[in-house]
Each structure stands twice: as C-alpha cells, then as structure tokens.
N, C-alpha and C positions, 0 to 999 in steps of 0.2 A: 344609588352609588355608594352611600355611607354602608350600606350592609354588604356592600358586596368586597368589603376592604377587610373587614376581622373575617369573610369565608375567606377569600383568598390568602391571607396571614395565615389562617388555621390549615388550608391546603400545602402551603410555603413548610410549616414546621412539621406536618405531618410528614411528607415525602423528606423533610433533612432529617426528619426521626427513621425514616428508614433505609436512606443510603446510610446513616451512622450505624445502626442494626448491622446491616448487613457487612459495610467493614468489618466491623466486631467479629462477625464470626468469620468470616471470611478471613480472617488473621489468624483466628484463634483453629480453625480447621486446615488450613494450607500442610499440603504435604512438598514438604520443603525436599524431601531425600534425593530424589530425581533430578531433582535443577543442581544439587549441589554434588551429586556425582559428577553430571557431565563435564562443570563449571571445573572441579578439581582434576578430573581424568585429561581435560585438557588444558591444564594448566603443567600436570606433570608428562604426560608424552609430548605437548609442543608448544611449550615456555609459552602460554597464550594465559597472560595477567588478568584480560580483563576478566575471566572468570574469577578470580579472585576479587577484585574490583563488583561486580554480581551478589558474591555471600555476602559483602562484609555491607552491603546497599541492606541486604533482605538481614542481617543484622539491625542495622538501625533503625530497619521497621516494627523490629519488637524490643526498641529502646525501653519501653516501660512494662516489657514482660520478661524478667529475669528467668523464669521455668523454660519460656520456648525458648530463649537467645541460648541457654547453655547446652539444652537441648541438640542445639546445630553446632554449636563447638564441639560439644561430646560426640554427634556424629563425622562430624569431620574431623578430629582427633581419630575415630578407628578407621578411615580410609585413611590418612599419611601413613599412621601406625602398619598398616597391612602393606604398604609400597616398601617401611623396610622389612619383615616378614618374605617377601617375594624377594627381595634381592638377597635374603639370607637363604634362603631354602632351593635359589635360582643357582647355584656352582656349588661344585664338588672341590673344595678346597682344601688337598690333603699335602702330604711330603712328597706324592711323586704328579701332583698336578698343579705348579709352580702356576704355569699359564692363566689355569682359573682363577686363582690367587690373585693375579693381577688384575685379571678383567674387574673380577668382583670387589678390588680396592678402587678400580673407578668410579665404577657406577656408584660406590657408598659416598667417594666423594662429590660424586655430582651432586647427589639426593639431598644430603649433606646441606650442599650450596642450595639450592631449593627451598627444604627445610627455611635454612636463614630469611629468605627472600621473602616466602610465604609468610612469617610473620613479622616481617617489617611492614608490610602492607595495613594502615590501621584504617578504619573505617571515619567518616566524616567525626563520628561522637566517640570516638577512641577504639574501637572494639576491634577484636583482632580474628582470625579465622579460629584457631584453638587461644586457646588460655597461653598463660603465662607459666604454670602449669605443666601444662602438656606441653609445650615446646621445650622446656627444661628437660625434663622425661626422654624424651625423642633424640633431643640434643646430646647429653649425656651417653643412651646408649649409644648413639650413630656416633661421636669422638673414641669411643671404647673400640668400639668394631673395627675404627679407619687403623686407630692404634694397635691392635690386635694383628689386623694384614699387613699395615707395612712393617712390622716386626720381620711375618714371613718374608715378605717380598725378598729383605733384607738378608734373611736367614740362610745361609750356604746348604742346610739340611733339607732344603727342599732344592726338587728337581723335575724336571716337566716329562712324562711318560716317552718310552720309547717309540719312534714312528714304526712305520710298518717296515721300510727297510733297516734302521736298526735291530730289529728285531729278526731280519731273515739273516742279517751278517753275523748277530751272534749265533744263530743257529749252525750257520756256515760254519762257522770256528770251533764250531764241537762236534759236529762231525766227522767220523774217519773214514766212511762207509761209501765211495766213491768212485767213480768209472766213468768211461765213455769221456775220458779229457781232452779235450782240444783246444790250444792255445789258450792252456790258464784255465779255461771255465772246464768245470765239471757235473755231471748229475749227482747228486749227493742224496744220502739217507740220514735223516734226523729221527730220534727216537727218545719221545718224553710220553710217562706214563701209560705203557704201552703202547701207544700211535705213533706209527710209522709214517716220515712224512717224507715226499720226493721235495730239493732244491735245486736249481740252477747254482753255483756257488764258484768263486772265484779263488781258485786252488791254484799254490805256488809247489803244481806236482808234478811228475813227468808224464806225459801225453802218453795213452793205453789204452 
C-alpha cells in the first residue's frame, strides 16, 4: 500500500503536467480571428453586447500575455476601423445629392454611438476591446466626419437630384416643337445633343 502512494502522486503530477502543457499551448496556438469577427459583426448589425462581453472574457485569458492580448485589440481595431471606411465609401455625397448627405450623417452617428458603447465595455481585469489608443483615433475622425456632414446638411448650396418627373417638366418647358394638342396636353419634341426625344407635355397652347 505504501508503494503504491508516491506511483500514484507521480501518476497525479504527471497527467497535471500535461493538462498544464497543453493549456499552454493551446493559448498560445488559439486562432482567436473567427470568434472575434462573428462576436463584433454581431455586435454592430444587431446591438447584441454579449459578444463583446466574449473578447473582452478571451482578453483576460491572456492576462499575462501582453503580445497575444494586443494582438486581438489590433485586430479588432481594423474591423471597427473598416465599419467606418464602408460607411464612408457607402454614399455619394455631393451638392446635388442632399439626401445621401443625410442618410450618411446618420448612420456616422449611430456608429459613432456604438464606437462609444464598445469601449465602455471593460473586461473583469480592465481590458477594453481596442486600446485607448485606438478609440481616440476612431473617435476623433468619426466627430470630424459627423462635423464635416452636418455642415452640409445645413448648407443651402446643396440640393437633392432632380426626380424623373422634374426632369421631363423641364424638358417640357423648352420645348417648342409640338402638336397634336388636346386639352392642354400635347406631343412635344425635345432635342439635346443631337437626340431627339418624343414627350407627353402639358402646354398652355391652342388645340391643332
């Protein structure tokens, strides 16, 4: 019985030598990218935290590895990074498309609001999804950009494209070229750069 107590101790240390082995590398191997896409993609299309709550867990699993932990901030710093990227490169926002303008001061401010929420979120041992850092970074340009639109928004020099019937009523109104009137409405000819175009058009002309 006495011998079979230091194999068994030495059975005992040997197997807790190798579940700690294999944590080890099994920390040090983890491909984190994948879980911290999904965790962030669904934190931004549907305000769903606990993925957040998720990084900032597998954060404090490499509390005492400074390389991997910044490793996953710097990856999730170029996903938020890339979310405003798409919403800048998503609208056409010039002086004659007011409308896009606006959309796209929304959505900057949602992000915005996002932005903020994401890193208020700190982990059990302080740790945040990106740095302090990077949210500066982010924060800065995304107040520049909001300030930047609602300038337009604001700005009377901008105006939202003509619809399709404003555009066939100005055509109307330069045309002279007209017949076959019946009560007001007439067939009309438009002619820009060479092309000849037929209109319906609403002429205050005498009936012929």
């Amino acid at each position: 019985m006495k011998k079979l107590i230091p194999k068994l101790f030495l059975i005992l240390v040997f197997v807790g030598i190798i579940f700690y082995v294999k944590d080890y590398i099994d920390k040090r191997t983890y491909q984190f990218k994948d879980e911290v896409n999904v965790n962030l993609t669904n934190f931004y299309v549907k305000n769903d935290y606990k993925g957040v709550t998720n990084i900032n867990k597998l954060l404090d699993t490499y509390d005492n590895n400074d390389t991997k932990r910044k490793e996953i901030q710097s990856y999730c710093y170029s996903i938020v990074g890339s979310w405003f990227t798409y919403l800048d490169e998503k609208y056409v926002c010039n002086k004659t498309n007011l409308n896009s303008c606006k959309a796209q001061l929304a959505e900057f401010q949602d992000l915005n609001a996002k932005l903020v929420k994401l890193y208020s979120y700190k982990s059990s041992k302080g740790y945040t999804v990106i740095t302090s850092s990077s949210f500066t970074s982010l924060k800065n340009q995304a107040d520049k950009k909001i300030k930047d639109l609602e300038a337009v928004v604001k700005s009377n020099s901008y105006s939202n494209p003509k619809t399709s019937e404003e555009i066939r009523e100005d055509k109307c109104n330069k045309s002279t070229d007209c017949e076959n009137c019946k009560d007001g409405i007439c067939k009309c000819y438009y002619t820009s750069g060479g092309v000849r175009e037929e209109l319906t058009c609403n002429k205050d002309i005498e009936d012929k």
